[in-house]
Every structure is written in structure tokens, then in C-alpha cells.
MARFIKOL-707530 format. One record per atom (N, C-alpha, C, O): residue number from 1; residue in three letters; x, y, z. Coordinates in steps of 0.02 Angstrom, whole numbers, always signed. Atoms other than C-alpha are relative to their C-alpha. Layout:
BEGIN
NODE|resi|resn|east|north|up
NODE|NUM|ala|X|Y|Z .
...
This chain:
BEGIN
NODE|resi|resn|east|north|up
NODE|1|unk|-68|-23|-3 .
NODE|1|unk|+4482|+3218|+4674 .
NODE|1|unk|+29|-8|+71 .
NODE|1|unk|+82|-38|+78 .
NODE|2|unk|-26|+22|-61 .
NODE|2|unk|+4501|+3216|+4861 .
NODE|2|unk|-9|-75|+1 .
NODE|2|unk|+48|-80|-21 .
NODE|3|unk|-6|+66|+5 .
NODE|3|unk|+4483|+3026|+4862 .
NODE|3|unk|+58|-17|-16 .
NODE|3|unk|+87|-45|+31 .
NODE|4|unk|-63|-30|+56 .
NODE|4|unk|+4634|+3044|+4742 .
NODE|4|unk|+76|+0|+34 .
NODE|4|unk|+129|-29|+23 .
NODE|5|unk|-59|-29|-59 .
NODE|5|unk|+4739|+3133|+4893 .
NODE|5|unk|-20|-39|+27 .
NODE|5|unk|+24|-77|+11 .
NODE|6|unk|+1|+37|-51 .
NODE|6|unk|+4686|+3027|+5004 .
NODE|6|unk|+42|-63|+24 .
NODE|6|unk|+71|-90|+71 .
NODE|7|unk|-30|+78|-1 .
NODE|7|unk|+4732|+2880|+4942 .
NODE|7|unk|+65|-4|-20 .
NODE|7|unk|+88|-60|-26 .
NODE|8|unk|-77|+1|+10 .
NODE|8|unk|+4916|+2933|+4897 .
NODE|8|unk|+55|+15|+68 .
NODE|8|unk|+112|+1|+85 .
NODE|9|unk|-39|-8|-58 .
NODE|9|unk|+4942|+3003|+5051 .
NODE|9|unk|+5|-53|+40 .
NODE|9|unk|+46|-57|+85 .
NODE|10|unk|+4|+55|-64 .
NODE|10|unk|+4898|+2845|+5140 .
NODE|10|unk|+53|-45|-49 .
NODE|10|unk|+79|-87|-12 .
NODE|11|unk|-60|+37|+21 .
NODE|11|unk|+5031|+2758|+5019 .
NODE|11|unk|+56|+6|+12 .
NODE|11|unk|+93|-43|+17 .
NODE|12|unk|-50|-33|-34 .
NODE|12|unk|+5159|+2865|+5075 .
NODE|12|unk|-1|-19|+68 .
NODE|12|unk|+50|-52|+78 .
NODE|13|unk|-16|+16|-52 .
NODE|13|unk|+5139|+2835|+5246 .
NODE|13|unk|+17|-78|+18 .
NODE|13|unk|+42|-102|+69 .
NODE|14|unk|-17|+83|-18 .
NODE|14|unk|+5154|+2647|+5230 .
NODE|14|unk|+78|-13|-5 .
NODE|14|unk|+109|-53|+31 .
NODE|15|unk|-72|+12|-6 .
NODE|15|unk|+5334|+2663|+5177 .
NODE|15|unk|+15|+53|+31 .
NODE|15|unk|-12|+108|+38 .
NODE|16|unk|-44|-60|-50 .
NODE|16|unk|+5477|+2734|+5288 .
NODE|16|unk|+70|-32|-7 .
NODE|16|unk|+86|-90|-21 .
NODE|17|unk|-72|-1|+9 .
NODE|17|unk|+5660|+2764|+5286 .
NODE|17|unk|+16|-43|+78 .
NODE|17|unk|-13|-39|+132 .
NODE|18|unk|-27|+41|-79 .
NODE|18|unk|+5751|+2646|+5423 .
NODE|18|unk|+66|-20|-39 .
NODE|18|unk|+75|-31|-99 .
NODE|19|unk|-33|+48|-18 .
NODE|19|unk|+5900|+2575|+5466 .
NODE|19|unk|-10|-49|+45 .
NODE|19|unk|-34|-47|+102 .
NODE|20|unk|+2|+81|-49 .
NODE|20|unk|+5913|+2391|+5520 .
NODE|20|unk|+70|-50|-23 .
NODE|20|unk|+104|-64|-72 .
NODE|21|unk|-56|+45|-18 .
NODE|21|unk|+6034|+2284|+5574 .
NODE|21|unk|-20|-75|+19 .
NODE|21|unk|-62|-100|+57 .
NODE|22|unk|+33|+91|+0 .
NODE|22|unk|+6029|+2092|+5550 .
NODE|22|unk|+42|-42|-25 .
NODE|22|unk|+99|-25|-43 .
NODE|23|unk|-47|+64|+30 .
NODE|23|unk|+6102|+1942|+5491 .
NODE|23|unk|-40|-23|-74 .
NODE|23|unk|-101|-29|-74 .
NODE|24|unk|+30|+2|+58 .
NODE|24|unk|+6075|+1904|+5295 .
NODE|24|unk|-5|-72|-17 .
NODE|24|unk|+36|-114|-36 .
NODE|25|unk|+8|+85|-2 .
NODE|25|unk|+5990|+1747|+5295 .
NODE|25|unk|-46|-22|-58 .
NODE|25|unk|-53|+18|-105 .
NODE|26|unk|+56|+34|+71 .
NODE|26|unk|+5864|+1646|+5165 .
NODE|26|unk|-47|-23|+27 .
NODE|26|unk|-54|-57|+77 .
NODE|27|unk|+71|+13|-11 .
NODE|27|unk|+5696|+1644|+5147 .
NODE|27|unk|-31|-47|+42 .
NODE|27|unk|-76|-34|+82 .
NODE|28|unk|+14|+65|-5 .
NODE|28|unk|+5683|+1460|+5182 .
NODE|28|unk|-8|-18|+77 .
NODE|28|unk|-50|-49|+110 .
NODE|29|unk|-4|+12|-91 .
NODE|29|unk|+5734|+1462|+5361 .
NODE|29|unk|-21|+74|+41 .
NODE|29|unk|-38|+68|+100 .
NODE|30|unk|+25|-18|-23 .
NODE|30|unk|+5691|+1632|+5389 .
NODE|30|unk|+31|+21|+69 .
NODE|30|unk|+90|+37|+77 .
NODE|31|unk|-26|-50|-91 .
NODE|31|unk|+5700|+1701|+5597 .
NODE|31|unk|+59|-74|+40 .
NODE|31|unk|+93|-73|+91 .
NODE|32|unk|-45|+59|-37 .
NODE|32|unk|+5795|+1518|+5627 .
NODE|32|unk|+64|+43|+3 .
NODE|32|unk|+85|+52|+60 .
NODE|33|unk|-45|-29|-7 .
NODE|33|unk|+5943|+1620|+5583 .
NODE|33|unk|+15|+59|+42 .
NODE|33|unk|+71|+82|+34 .
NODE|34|unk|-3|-42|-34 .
NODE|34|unk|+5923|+1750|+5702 .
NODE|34|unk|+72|+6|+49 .
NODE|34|unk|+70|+63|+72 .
NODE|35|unk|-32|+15|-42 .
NODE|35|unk|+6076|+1712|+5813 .
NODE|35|unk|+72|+7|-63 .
NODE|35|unk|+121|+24|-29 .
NODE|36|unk|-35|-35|+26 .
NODE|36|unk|+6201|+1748|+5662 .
NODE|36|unk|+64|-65|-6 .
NODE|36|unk|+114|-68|-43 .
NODE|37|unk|-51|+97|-1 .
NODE|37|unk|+6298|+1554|+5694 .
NODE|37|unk|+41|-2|-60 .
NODE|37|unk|+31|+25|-114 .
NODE|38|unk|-12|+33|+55 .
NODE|38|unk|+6409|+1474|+5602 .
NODE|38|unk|-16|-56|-52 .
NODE|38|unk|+1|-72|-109 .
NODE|39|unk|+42|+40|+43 .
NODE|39|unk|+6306|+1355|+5562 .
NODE|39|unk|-70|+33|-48 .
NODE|39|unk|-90|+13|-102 .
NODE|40|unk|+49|-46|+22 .
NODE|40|unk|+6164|+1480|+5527 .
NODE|40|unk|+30|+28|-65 .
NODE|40|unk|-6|+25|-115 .
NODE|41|unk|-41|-16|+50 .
NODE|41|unk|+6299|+1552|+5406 .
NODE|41|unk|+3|-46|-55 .
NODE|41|unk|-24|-30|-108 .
NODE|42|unk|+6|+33|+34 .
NODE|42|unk|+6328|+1408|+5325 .
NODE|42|unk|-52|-56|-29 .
NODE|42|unk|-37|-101|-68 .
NODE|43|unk|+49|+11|+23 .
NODE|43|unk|+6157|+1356|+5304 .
NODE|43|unk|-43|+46|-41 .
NODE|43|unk|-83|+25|-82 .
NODE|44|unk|+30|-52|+44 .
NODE|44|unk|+6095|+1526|+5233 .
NODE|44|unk|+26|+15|-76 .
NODE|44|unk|-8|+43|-118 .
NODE|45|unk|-34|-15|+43 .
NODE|45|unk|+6227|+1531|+5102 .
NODE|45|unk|-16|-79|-42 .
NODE|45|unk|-19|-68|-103 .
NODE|46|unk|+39|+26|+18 .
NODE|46|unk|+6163|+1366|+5055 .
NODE|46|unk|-46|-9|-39 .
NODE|46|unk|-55|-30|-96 .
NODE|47|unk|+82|-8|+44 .
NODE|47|unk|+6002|+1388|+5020 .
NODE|47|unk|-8|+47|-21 .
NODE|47|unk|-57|+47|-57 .
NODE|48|unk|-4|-44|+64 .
NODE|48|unk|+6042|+1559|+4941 .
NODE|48|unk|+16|-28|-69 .
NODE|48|unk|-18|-13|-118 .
NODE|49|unk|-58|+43|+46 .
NODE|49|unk|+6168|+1448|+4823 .
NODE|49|unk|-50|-34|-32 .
NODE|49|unk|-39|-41|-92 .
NODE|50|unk|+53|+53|+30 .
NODE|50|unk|+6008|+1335|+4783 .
NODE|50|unk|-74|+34|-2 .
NODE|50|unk|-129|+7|-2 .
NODE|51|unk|+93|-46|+46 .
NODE|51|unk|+5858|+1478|+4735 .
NODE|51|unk|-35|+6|+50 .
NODE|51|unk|-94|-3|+36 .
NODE|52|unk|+33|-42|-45 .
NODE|52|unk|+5802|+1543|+4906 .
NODE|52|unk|+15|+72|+2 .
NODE|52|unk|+73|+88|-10 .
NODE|53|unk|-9|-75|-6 .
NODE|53|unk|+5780|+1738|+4928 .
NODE|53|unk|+53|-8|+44 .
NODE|53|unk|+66|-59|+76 .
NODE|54|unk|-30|-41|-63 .
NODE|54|unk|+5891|+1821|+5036 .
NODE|54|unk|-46|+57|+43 .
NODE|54|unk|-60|+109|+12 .
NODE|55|unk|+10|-38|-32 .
NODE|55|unk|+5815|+1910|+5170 .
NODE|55|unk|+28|+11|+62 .
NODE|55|unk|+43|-38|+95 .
NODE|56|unk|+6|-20|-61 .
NODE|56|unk|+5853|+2027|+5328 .
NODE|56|unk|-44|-37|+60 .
NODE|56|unk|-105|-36|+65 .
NODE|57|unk|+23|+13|-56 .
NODE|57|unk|+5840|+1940|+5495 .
NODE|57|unk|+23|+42|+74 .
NODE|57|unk|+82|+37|+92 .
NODE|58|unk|-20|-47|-70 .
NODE|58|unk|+5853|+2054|+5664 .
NODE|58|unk|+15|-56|+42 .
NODE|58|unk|+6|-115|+27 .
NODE|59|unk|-11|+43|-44 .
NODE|59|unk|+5906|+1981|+5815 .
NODE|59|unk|-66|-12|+44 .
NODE|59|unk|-72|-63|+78 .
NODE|60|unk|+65|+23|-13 .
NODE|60|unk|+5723|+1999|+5871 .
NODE|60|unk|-36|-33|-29 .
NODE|60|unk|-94|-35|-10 .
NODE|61|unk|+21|+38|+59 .
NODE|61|unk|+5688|+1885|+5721 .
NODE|61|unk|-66|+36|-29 .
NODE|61|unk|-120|+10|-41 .
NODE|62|unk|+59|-28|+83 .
NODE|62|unk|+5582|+2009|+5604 .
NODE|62|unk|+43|+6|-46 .
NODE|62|unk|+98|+33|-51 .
NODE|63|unk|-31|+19|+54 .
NODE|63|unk|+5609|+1954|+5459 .
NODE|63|unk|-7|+38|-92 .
NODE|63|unk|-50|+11|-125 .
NODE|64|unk|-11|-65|+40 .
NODE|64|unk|+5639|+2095|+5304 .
NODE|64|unk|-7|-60|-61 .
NODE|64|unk|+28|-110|-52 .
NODE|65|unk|-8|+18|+55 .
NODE|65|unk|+5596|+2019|+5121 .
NODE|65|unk|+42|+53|-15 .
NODE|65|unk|+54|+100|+23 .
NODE|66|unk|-54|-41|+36 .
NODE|66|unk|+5725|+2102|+4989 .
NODE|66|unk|-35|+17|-58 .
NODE|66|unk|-33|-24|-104 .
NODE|67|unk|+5|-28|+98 .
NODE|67|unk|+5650|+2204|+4823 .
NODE|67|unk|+25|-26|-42 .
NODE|67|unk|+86|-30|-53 .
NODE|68|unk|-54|+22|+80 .
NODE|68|unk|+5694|+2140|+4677 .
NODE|68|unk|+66|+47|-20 .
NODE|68|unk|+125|+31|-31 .
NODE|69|unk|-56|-51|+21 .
NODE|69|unk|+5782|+2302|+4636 .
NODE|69|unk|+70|-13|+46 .
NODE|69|unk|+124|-8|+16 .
NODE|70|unk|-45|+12|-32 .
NODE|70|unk|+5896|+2257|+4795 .
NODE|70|unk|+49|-65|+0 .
NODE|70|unk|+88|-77|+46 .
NODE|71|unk|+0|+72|-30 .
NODE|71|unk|+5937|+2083|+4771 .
NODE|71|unk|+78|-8|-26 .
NODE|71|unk|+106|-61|-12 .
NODE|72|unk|-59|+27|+3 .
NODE|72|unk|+6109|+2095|+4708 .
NODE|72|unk|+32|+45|+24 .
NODE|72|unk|+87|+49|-2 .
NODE|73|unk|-45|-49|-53 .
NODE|73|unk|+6174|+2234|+4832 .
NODE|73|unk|+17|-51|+69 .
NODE|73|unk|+66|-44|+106 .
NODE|74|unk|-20|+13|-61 .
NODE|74|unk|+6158|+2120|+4967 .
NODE|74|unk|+21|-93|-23 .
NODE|74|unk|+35|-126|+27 .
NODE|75|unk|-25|+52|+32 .
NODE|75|unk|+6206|+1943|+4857 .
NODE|75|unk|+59|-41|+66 .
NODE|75|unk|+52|-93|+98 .
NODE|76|unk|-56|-8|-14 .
NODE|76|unk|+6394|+1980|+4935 .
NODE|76|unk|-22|-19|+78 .
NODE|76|unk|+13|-59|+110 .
NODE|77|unk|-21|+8|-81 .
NODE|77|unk|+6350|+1975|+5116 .
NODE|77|unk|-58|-60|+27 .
NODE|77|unk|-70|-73|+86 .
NODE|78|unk|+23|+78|-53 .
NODE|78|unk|+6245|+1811|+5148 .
NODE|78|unk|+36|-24|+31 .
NODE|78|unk|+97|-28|+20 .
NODE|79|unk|-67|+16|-48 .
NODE|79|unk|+6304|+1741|+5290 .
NODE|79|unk|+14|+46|+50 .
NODE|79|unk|+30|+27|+107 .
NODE|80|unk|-46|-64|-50 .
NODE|80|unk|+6359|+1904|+5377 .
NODE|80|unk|-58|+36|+52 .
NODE|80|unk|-117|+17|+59 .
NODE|81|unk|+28|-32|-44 .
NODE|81|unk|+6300|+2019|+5500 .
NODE|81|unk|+3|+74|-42 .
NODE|81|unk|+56|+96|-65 .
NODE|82|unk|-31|-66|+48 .
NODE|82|unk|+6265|+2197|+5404 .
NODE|82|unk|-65|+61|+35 .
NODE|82|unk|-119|+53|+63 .
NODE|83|unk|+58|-66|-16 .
NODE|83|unk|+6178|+2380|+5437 .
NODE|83|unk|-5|+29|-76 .
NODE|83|unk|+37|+56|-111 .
NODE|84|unk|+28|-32|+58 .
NODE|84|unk|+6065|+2422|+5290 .
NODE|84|unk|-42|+62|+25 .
NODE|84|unk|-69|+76|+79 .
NODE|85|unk|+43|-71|-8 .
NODE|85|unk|+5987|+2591|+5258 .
NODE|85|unk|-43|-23|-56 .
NODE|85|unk|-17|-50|-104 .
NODE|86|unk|+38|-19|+70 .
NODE|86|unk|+5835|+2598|+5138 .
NODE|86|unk|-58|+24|+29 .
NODE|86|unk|-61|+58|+80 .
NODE|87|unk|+58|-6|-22 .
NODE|87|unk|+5657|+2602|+5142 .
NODE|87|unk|-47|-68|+15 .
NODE|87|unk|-42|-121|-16 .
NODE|88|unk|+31|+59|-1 .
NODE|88|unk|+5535|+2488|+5209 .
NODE|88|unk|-92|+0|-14 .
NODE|88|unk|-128|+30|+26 .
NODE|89|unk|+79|+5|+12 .
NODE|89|unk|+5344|+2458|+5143 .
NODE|89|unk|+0|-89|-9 .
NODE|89|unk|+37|-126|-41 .
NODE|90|unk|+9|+56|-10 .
NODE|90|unk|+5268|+2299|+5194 .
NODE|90|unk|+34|-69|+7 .
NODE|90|unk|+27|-122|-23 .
NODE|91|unk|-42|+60|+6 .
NODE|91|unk|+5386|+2193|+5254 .
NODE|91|unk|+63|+1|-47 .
NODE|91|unk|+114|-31|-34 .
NODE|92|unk|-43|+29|+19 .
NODE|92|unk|+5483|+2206|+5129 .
NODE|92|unk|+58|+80|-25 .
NODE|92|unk|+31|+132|-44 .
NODE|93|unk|-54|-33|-7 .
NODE|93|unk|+5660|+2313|+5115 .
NODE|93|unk|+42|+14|-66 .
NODE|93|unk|+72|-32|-95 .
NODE|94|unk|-25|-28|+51 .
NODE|94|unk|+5727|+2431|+4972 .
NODE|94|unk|+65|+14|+21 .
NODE|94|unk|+56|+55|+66 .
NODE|95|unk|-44|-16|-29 .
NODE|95|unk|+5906|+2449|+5015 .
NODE|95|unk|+39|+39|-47 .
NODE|95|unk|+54|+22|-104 .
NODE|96|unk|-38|-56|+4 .
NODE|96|unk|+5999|+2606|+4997 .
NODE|96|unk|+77|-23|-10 .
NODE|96|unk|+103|-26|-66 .
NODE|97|unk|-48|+28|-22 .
NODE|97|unk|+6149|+2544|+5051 .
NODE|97|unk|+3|-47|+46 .
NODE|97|unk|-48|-63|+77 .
NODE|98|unk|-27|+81|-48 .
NODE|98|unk|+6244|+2384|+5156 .
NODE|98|unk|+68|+16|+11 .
NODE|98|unk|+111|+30|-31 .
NODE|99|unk|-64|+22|-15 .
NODE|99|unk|+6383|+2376|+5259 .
NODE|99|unk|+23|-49|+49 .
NODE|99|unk|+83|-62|+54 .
């Protein structure tokens, strides 16, 4: 039974609530987009347009996969510069909200 607790508590600690701020770029290219360009823009929207994820890039280029559950909250802002709230476990980003 303690084994049990152990191992839920250590699941819990892997995810955490954050805000991050980034540019909503695609999988494909990834931290290239870090810099938020207009060409960066119009290469992310791109290769969204043609069956790459969308993910969160920081300007320190870590790069946020998107949940499935999230993937059409943030659809609207490829391309852009946005501050999401959610949670994050392993890389990858449950979003709360986008603005």
C-alpha cells in the first residue's frame, strides 16, 4: 500500500502549474522559431497548414509539445506571440488558457 502512495505522489510532482510565454510555432522547425519573425510566422503557419503539431517556443528556445486536449485552443494563434497558463508534465503543455 505504501508503494501505492509513493508512486502517486511522485506523479504529482512531475506536473506543475506555469505560465509561459512564447511564440506558437510547429513541431517541424521547433526552437528555429524562437525569434518570433516574420518569416518564422510564416513558416510555422505553414507547416501547421500541412500536419505539423503546434508547439510553444520561449525565447530561450524550450520547446513545449501541446496535449491533444489543447490543440485547438491554441489552432488560432500560430504565428503569434501568446501567454499560456496550464500545466506542464514532461515537456509537454495542457493549456488552461491563451492570450
Amino acid at each position: 500500500m505504501k508503494k501505492v502512495f509513493v508512486l502517486f505522489a511522485l506523479a504529482s510532482v512531475s506536473a506543475f502549474a506555469a505560465t509561459i510565454t512564447g511564440f506558437v510555432g510547429d513541431a517541424s522547425c521547433g526552437a528555429k522559431h524562437a525569434d518570433a519573425s516574420a518569416a518564422a510566422t510564416a513558416c510555422a503557419q505553414k507547416c501547421v497548414k500541412g500536419g505539423s503539431d503546434a508547439v510553444i517556443v520561449t525565447k530561450d528556445a524550450k520547446v513545449y509539445k501541446i496535449d491533444a486536449a489543447s490543440k485547438d485552443k491554441v489552432t488560432a494563434f500560430v504565428g503569434k506571440s501568446v501567454t499560456v497558463q496550464g500545466t506542464v508534465k514532461d515537456d509537454t503543455l495542457t493549456i488552461d488558457s491563451i492570450k
